[in-house]
C-alpha positions as CSV (number, residue, x, y, z in Angstrom):
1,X,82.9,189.9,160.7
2,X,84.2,188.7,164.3
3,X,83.7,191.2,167.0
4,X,83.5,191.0,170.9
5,X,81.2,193.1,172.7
6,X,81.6,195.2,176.2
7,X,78.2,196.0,177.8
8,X,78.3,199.2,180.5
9,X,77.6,198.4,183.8
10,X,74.1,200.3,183.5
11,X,73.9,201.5,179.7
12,X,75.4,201.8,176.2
13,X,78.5,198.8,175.0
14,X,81.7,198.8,173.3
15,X,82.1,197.1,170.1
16,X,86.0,195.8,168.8
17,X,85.2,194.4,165.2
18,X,88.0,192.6,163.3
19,X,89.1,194.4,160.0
20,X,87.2,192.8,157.4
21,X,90.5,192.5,155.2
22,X,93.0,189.2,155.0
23,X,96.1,189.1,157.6
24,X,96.7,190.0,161.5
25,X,96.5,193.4,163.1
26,X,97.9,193.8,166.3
27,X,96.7,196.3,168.8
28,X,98.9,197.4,171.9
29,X,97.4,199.6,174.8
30,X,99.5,201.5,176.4
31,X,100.6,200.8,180.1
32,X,98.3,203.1,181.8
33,X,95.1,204.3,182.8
34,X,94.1,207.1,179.7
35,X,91.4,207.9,176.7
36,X,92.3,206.6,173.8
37,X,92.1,209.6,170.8
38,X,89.6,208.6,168.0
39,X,90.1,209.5,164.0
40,X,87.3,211.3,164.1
41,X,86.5,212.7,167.4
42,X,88.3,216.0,168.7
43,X,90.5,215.7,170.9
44,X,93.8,218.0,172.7
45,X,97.3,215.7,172.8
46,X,99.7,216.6,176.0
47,X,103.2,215.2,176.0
48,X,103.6,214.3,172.5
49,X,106.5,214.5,170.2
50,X,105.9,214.3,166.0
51,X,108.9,212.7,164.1
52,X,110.3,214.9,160.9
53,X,108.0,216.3,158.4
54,X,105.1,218.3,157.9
55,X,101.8,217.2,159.0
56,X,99.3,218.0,155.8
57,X,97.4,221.1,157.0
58,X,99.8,222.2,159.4
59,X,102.2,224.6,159.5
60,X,105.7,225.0,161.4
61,X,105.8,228.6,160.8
62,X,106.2,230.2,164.4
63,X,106.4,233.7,165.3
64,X,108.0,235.2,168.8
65,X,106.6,238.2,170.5
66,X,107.1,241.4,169.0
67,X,110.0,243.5,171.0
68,X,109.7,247.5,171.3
69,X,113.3,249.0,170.4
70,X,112.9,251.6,172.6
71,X,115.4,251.2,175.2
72,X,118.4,249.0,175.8
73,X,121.7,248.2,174.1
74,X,120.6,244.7,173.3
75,X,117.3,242.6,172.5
76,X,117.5,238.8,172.9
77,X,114.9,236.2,171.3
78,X,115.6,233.3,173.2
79,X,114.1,229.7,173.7
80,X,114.5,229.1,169.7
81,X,113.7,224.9,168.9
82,X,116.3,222.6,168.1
83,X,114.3,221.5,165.1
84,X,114.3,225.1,163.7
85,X,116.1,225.3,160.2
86,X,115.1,228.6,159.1
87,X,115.2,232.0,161.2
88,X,113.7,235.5,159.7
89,X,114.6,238.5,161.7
90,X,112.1,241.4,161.0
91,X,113.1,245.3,162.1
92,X,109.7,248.0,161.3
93,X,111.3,251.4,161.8
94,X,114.5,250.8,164.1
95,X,116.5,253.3,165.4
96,X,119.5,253.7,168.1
97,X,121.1,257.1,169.7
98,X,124.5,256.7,168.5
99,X,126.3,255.8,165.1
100,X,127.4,252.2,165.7
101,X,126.2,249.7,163.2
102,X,123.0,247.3,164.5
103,X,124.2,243.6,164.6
104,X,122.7,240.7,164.9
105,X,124.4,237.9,166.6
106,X,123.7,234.2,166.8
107,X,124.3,231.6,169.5
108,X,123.7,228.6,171.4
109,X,123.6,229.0,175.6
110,X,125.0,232.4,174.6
111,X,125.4,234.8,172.0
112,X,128.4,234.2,169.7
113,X,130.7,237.7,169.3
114,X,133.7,236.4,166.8
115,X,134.2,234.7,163.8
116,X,131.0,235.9,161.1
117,X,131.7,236.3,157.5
118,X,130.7,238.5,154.9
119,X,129.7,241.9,154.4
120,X,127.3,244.4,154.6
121,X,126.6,247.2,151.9
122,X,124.9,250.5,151.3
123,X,123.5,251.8,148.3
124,X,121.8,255.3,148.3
125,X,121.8,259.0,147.2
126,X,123.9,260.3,149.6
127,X,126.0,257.2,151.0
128,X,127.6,254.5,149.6
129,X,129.6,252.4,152.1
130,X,130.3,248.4,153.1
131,X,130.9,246.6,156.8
132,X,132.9,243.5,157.2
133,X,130.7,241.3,159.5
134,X,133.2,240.2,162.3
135,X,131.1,240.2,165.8
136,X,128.1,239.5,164.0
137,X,126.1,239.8,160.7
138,X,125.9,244.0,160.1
139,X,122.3,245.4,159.8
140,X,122.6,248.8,159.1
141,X,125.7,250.1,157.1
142,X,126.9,254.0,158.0
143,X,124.9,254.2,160.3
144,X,123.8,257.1,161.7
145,X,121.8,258.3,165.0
146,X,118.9,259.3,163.0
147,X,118.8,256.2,160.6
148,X,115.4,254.4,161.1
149,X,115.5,251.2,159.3
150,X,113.0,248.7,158.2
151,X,113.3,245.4,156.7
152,X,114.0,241.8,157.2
153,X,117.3,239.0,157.9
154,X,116.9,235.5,157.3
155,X,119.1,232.3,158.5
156,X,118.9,229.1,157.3
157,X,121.3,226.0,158.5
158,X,122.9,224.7,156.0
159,X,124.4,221.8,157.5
160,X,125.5,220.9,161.3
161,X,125.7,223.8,163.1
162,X,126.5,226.5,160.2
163,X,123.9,229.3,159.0
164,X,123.7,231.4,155.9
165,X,122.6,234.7,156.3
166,X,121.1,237.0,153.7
167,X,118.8,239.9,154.1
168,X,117.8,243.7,153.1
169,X,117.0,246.5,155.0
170,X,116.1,250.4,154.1
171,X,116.9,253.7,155.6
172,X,114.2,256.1,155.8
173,X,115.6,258.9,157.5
174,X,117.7,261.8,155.6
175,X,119.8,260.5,154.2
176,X,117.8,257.2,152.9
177,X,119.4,253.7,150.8
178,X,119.3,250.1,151.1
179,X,121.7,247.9,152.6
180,X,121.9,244.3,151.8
181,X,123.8,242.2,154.0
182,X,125.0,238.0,153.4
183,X,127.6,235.7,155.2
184,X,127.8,232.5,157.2
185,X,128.7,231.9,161.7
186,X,129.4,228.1,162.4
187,X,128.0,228.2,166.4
188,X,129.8,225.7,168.7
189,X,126.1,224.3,169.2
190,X,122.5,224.0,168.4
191,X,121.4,227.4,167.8
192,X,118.7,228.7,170.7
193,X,118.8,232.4,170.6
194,X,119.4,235.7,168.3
195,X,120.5,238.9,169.5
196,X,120.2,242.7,168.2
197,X,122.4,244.9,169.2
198,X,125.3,247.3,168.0
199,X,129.1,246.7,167.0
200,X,130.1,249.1,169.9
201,X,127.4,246.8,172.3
202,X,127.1,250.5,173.9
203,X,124.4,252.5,171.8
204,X,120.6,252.5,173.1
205,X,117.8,251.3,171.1
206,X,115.6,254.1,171.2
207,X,112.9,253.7,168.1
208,X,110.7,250.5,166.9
209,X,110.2,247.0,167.0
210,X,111.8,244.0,166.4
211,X,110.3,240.4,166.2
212,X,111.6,236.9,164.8
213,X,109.9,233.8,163.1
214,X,111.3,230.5,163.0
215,X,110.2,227.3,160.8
């Protein structure tokens, strides 16, 4: 096996040994002065960008920072990947101070307010009602200032720049019921941010939290 050796100036030598299979390998260095990373060594990549598809053992799966729903008349999740396909929107016990149906809007550089599809509907005891989603895909059907709801959306891309959305949510204040929700927004770009707020874009968030996860 042909191999050329590289003695240290005062100890130790580097060895580069020839496979010891038939044919040619060819080995470029980069143009510049930097560690090369080994198979088996460990090792932390800056500035590195992996084509498509999953690396076995790894996982895409990324979750944002938790939100309180405490105050305000909108949260924003911002900063979303290009690459991401898949979005899951996740409300644990969300309330607002007024009677306008929660929303959540989609966008790209800003939040997109027209042109949803679909519907949202509620199933329960003492309601049963649907929303048309218009400014944006409808949480929380008859919705009330004491609703509390809890439950999770999910987007996907289905091609270009169009998403599917489908997703449940319950009501566990008084009056109690699911509501189901599923439609489609074709953005005017690559999707980087969600919004939650309500159809009236007035009414406070005043209860909860609200995070996202993307893939």
């Amino acid at each position: 096996m042909a191999q050329i050796t590289i003695s240290g100036d005062t100890s130790g030598s580097v060895s580069l040994v020839a496979p010891a299979v038939a044919g040619s390998s060819v080995l470029t260095l980069p143009v510049a002065t930097d560690t090369l990373v080994g198979k088996a060594t460990t090792d932390t990549l800056t500035n590195k960008t992996l084509g498509s598809g999953l690396v076995a053992g790894a996982s895409l799966l990324t979750s944002g920072t938790a939100q309180a729903s405490i105050s305000g008349t909108a949260i924003d999740f911002t900063g979303i990947p290009s690459w991401a396909k898949r979005i899951t929107v996740m409300f644990n016990g969300v309330s607002t101070n007024g009677t306008s149906n929660p929303q959540i809007q989609l966008g790209s550089g800003s939040p997109t307010t027209s042109g949803y599809t679909g519907y949202n509907a509620r199933q329960g005891a003492a309601v049963n009602a649907y929303a048309v989603n218009s400014t944006g895909f409808i949480v929380q059907g008859a919705n009330l200032a004491t609703s509390t709801f809890t439950g999770h959306i999910i987007f996907t891309i289905i091609s270009g720049n169009i998403w599917i959305c489908s997703g449940i949510s319950t009501d566990t204040s008084a009056i109690n019921g699911n509501c189901t929700v599923a439609g489609s927004i074709s953005l005017g770009g690559t999707l980087d941010r969600v919004r939650i707020t309500t159809v009236n874009g007035t009414d406070t968030f005043d209860a909860g939290s609200i995070n996202i996860l993307y893939e």
